[in-house]
C-alpha positions in Angstrom: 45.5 -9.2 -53.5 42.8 -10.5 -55.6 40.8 -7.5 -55.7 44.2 -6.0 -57.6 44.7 -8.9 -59.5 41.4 -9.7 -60.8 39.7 -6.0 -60.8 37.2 -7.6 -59.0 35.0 -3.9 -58.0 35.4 -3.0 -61.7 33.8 -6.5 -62.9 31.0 -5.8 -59.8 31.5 -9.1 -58.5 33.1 -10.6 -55.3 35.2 -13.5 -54.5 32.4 -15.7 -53.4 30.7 -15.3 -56.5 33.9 -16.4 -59.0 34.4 -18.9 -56.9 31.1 -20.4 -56.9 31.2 -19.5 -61.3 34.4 -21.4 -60.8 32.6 -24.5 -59.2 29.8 -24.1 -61.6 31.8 -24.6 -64.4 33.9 -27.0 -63.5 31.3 -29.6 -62.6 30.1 -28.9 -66.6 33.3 -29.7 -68.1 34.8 -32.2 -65.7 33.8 -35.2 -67.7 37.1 -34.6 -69.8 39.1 -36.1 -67.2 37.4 -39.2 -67.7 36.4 -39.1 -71.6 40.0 -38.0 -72.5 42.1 -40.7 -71.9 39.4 -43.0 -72.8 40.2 -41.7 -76.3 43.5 -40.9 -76.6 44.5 -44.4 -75.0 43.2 -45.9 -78.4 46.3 -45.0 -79.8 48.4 -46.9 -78.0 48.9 -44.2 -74.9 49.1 -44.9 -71.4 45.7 -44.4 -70.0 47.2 -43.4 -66.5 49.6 -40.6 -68.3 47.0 -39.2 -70.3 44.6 -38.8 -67.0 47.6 -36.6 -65.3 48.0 -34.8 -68.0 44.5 -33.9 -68.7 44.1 -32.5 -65.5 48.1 -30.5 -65.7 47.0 -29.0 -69.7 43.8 -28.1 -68.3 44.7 -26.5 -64.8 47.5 -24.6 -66.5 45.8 -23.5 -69.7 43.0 -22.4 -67.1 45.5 -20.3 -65.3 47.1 -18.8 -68.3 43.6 -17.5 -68.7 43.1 -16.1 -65.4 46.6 -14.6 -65.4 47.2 -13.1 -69.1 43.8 -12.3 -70.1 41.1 -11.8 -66.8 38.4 -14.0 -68.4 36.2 -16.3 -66.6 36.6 -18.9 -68.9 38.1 -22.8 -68.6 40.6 -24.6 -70.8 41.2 -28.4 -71.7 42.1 -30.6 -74.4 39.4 -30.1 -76.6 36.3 -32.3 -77.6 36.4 -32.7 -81.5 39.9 -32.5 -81.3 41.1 -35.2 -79.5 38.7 -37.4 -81.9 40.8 -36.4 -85.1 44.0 -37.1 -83.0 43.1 -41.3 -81.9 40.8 -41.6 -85.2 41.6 -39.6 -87.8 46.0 -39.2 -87.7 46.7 -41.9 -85.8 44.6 -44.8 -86.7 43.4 -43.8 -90.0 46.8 -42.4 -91.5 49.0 -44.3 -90.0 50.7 -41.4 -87.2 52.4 -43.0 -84.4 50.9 -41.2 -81.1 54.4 -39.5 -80.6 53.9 -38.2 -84.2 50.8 -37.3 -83.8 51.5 -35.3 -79.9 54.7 -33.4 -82.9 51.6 -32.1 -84.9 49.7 -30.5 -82.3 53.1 -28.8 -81.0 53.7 -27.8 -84.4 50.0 -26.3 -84.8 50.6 -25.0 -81.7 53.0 -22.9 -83.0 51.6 -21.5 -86.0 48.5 -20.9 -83.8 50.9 -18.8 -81.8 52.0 -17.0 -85.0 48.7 -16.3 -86.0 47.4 -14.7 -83.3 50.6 -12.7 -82.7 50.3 -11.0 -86.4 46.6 -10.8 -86.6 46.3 -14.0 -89.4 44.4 -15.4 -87.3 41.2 -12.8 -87.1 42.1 -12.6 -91.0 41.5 -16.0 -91.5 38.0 -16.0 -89.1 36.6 -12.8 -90.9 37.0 -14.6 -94.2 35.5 -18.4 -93.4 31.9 -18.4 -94.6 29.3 -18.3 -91.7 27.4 -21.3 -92.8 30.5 -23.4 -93.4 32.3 -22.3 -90.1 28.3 -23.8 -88.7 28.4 -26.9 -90.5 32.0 -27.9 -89.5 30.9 -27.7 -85.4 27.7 -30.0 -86.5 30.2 -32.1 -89.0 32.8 -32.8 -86.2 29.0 -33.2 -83.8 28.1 -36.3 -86.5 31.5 -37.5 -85.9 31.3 -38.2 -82.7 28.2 -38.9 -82.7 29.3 -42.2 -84.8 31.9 -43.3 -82.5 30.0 -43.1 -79.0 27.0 -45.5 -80.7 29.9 -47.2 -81.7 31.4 -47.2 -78.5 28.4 -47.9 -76.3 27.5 -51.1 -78.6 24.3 -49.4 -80.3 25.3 -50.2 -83.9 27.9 -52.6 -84.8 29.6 -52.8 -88.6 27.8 -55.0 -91.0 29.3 -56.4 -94.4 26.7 -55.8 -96.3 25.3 -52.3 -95.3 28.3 -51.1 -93.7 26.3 -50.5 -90.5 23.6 -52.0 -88.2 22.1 -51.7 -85.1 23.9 -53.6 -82.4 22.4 -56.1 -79.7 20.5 -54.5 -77.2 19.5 -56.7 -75.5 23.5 -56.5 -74.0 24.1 -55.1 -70.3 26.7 -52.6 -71.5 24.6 -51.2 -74.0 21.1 -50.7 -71.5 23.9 -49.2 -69.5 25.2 -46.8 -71.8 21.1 -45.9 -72.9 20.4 -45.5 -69.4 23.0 -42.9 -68.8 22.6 -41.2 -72.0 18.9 -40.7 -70.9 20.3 -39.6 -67.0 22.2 -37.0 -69.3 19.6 -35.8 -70.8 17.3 -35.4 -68.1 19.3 -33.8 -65.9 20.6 -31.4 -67.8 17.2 -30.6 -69.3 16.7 -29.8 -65.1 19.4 -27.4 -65.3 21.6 -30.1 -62.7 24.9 -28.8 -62.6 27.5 -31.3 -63.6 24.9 -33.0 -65.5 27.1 -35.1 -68.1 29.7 -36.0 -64.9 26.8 -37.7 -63.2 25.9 -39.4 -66.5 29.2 -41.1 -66.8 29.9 -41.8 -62.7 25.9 -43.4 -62.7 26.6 -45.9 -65.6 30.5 -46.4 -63.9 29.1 -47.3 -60.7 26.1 -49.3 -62.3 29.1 -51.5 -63.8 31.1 -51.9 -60.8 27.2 -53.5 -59.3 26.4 -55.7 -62.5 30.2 -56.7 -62.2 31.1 -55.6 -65.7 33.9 -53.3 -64.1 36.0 -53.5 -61.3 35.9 -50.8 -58.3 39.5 -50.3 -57.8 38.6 -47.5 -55.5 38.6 -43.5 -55.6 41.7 -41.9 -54.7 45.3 -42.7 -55.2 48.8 -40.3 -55.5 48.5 -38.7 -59.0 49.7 -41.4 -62.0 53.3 -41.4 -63.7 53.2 -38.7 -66.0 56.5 -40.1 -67.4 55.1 -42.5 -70.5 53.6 -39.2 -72.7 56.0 -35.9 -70.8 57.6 -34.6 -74.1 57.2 -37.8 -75.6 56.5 -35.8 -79.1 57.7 -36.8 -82.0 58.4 -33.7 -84.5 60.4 -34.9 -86.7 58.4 -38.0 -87.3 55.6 -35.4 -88.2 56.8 -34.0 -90.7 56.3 -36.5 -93.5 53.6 -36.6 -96.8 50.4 -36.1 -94.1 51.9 -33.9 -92.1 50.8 -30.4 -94.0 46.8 -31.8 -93.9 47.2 -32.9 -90.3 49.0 -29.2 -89.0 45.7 -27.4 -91.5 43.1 -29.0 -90.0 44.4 -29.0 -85.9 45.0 -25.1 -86.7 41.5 -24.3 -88.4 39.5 -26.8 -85.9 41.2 -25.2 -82.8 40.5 -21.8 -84.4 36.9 -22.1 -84.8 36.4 -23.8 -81.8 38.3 -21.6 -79.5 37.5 -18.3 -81.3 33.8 -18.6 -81.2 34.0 -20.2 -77.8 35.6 -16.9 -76.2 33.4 -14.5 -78.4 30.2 -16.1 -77.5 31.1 -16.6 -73.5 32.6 -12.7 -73.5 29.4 -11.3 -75.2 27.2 -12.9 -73.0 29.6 -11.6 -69.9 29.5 -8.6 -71.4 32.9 -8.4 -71.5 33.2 -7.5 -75.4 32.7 -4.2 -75.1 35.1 -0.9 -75.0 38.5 -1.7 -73.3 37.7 -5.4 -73.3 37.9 -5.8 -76.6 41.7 -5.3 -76.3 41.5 -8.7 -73.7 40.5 -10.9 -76.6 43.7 -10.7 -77.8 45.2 -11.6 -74.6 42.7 -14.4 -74.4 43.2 -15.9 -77.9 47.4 -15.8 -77.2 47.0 -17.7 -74.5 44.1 -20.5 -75.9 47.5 -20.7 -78.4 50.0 -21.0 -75.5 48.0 -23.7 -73.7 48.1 -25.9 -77.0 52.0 -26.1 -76.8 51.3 -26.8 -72.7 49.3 -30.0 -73.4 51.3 -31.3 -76.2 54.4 -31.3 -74.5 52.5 -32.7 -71.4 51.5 -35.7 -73.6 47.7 -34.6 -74.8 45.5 -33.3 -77.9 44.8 -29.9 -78.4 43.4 -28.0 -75.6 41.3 -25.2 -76.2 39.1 -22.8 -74.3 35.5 -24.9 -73.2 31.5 -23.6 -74.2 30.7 -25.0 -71.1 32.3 -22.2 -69.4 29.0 -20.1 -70.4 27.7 -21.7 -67.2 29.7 -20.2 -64.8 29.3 -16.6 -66.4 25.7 -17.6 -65.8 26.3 -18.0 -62.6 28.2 -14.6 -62.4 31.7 -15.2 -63.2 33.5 -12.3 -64.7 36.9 -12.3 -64.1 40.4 -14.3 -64.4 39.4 -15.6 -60.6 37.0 -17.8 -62.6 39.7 -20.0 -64.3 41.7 -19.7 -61.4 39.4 -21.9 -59.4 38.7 -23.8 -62.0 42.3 -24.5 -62.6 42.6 -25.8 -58.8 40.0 -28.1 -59.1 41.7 -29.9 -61.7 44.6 -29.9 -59.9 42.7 -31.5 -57.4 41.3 -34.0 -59.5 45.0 -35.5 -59.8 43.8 -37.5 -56.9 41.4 -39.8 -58.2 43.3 -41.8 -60.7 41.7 -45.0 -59.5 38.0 -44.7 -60.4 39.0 -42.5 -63.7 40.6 -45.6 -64.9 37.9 -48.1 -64.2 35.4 -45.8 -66.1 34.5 -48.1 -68.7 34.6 -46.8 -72.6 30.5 -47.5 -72.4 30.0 -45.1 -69.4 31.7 -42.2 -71.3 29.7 -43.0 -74.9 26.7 -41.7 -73.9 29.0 -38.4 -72.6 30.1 -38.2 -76.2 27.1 -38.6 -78.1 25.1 -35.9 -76.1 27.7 -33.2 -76.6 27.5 -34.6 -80.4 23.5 -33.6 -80.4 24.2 -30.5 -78.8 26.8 -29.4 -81.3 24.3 -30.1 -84.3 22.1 -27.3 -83.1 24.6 -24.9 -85.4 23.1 -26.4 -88.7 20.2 -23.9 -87.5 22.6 -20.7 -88.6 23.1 -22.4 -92.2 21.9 -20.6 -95.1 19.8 -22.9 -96.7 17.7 -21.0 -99.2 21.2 -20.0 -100.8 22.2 -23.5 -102.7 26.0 -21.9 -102.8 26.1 -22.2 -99.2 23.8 -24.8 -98.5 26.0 -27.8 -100.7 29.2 -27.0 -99.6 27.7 -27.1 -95.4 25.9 -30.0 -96.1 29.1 -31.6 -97.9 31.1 -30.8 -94.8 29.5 -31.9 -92.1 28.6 -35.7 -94.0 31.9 -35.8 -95.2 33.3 -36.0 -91.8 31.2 -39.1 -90.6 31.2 -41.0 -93.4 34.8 -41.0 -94.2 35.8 -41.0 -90.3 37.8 -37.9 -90.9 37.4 -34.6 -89.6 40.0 -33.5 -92.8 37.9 -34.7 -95.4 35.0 -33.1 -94.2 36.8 -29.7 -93.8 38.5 -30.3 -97.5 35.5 -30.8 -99.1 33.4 -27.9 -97.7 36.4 -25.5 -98.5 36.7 -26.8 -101.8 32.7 -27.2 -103.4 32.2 -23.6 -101.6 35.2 -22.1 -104.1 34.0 -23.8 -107.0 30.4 -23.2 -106.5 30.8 -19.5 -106.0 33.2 -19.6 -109.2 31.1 -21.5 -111.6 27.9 -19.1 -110.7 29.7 -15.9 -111.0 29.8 -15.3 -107.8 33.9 -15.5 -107.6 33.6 -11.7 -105.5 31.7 -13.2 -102.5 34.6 -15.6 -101.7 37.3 -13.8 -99.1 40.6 -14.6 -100.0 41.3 -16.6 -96.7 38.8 -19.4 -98.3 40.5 -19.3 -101.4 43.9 -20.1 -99.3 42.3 -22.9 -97.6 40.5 -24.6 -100.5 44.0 -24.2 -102.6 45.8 -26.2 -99.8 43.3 -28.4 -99.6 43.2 -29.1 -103.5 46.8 -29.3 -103.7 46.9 -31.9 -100.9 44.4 -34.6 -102.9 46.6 -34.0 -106.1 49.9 -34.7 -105.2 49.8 -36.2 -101.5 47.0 -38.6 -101.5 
């Protein structure tokens, strides 16, 4: 049965490799089931909910992988993304969390739209390579700013804005400890490197007695407070055309170059496989309007899932296990809501450092590039908004192109963006 479901002779691999690829992968990404409601219970959601539904948007966007499109590649809300959901629409615009769960349906589906009528590899072709770089470091500095944040490293100051915190505090060594344990280990090549980060500062907690061992397993949580608990309707109001923009071009980037770069190391992007892609990048779209009605951010398909096709993963029977595991993971409610927010800080801030590594594929010696990059990925730090950073990017790479006569080597799809974005600071801000 799986051998017809999966092709698995025509990938040359076997069940006992995709399932270990499957294990392998999981262990890489697993820490979203403990740094995703950690977030997104900021806003006012039920911690407990958002754990269930973590694991249900991830298991079944994994298996609309494995089933629609054969690739060996995982899916859950997205890192980046659920940021701009608790920081950017809810508590910096003023979105209730129902409103803000309405949005991501709603980009949801446009995404679907777009990548049933091809807008969607229109709109990638035409983004500018460094700028499409600079927003994966931008949205890297922006969460880079709210684990130190988090994990007690720098505090706010009235005078310059920013300082560094007391370190002297337990919960900070703790959170410098595990970003360090983190590091190491994955330096090492440990599997599930950033899921023993988190669980070592956890259980260093629970034997300082700064959190409370509640224990390990339990029946899965309620998933009753956030189940089509969206508000669309309530979305739609002056923010609401910035807020649909940026999930849509954030979950593009993100889940486009995701499943290039994992099927071109798979080899898996060549000949008929090409046709797959499509099938992959309708269902990254479909598992968006899965989590949102589940009561999560956007989910999208995971980098980390390069590990697993390292480890020989080539097929749908990838996900599939991967999907299984989360289901699994329902069970252990207990100790994913006594992580404290310090154990998953140091989580955040090294995937931050590893996203900043794309500045490396900027165009620097080409100031018409160079600006508008740079521009984006401060932008988004500094104003605590991942919008702002994209806006601003989008718009100084138009009018720096225009104003040097070099109008031709802007695609149209740029010119769309920046327009919307323009048009959004003149008459909705």
């Amino acid at each position: 049965m799986l051998q017809r479901l999966f092709k698995l002779k025509e990938h040359e691999t076997t069940v006992r490799t995709e399932v270990i690829a499957g294990l392998t992968t999981f262990l890489t990404m697993s820490y979203i089931v403990f740094v995703n409601p950690d977030i997104l219970s900021t806003t006012g959601m039920d911690r407990h909910a958002v754990f269930t539904a973590t694991c249900l948007a991830a298991a079944i966007g994994s298996l609309i992988m494995a089933l629609v499109a054969n690739y060996p590649v995982g899916m859950a809300p997205g890192m980046g993304l659920n940021a701009f959901f608790a920081y950017t629409v809810v508590t910096a615009m003023g979105y209730t969390w129902q409103q803000a769960l309405g949005a991501v349906f709603i980009s949801g589906c446009v995404f679907v739209l777009f990548s049933a009528t091809g807008i969607r590899r229109w709109l990638i072709a035409g983004i500018p390579h460094s700028l499409r770089c600079s927003i994966a470091a931008g949205i890297g500095l922006f969460l880079a700013i709210i684990a130190l944040g988090n994990a007690g490293i720098i505090a706010a100051d009235p005078v310059t804005k920013v300082r560094l915190g007391d370190l002297h505090e337990p919960q900070v060594l703790l959170a410098i400890g595990g970003f360090f344990v983190i590091a190491v280990l994955d330096a090492l090549k440990v599997r599930g490197a950033i899921l023993i980060g988190i669980l070592v500062v956890t259980f260093g907690s629970f034997a300082t007695g700064h959190a409370q061992f509640v224990g390990v397993f339990s029946r899965p949580p309620s998933l009753a407070p956030t189940f089509l608990a969206l508000d669309i309707r309530g979305a739609i109001h002056h923010g609401f055309f910035q807020v649909v923009l940026v999930f849509v071009l954030v979950e593009m980037f993100d889940a486009t170059g995701t499943l290039m770069g994992i099927t071109q190391h798979a080899h898996l992007s060549q000949g008929s496989h090409k046709q797959r892609l499509g099938r992959a990048l309708f269902a990254d779209s479909i598992a968006i309007l899965a989590g949102s009605l589940l009561g999560t951010s956007s989910t999208t398909a995971y980098v980390e899932s390069a590990s697993g096709v390292q480890a020989g993963g080539r097929t749908g029977l990838t996900a599939l296990v991967i999907a299984l595991l989360f289901l699994a993971s329902l069970v252990l409610a207990p100790l994913a809501s006594a992580v404290p927010t310090y154990a998953t800080a140091p989580a955040l801030l090294y995937v931050a450092g590893l996203m900043l590594r794309e500045l490396v594929h900027v165009h620097w010696d080409d100031h018409t590039e160079a600006v508008p990059a740079a521009l984006a990925a401060l932008v988004m730090p500094f104003t605590y908004s991942i919008a702002n950073g994209l806006a601003f990017g989008f718009i100084s790479h138009a009018v720096l192109k225009l104003f040097t006569g070099r109008m031709r080597d802007v695609h149209a799809a740029t010119w769309v963006v920046a327009l919307l974005f323009l048009v959004r600071y003149v008459f909705f801000s």
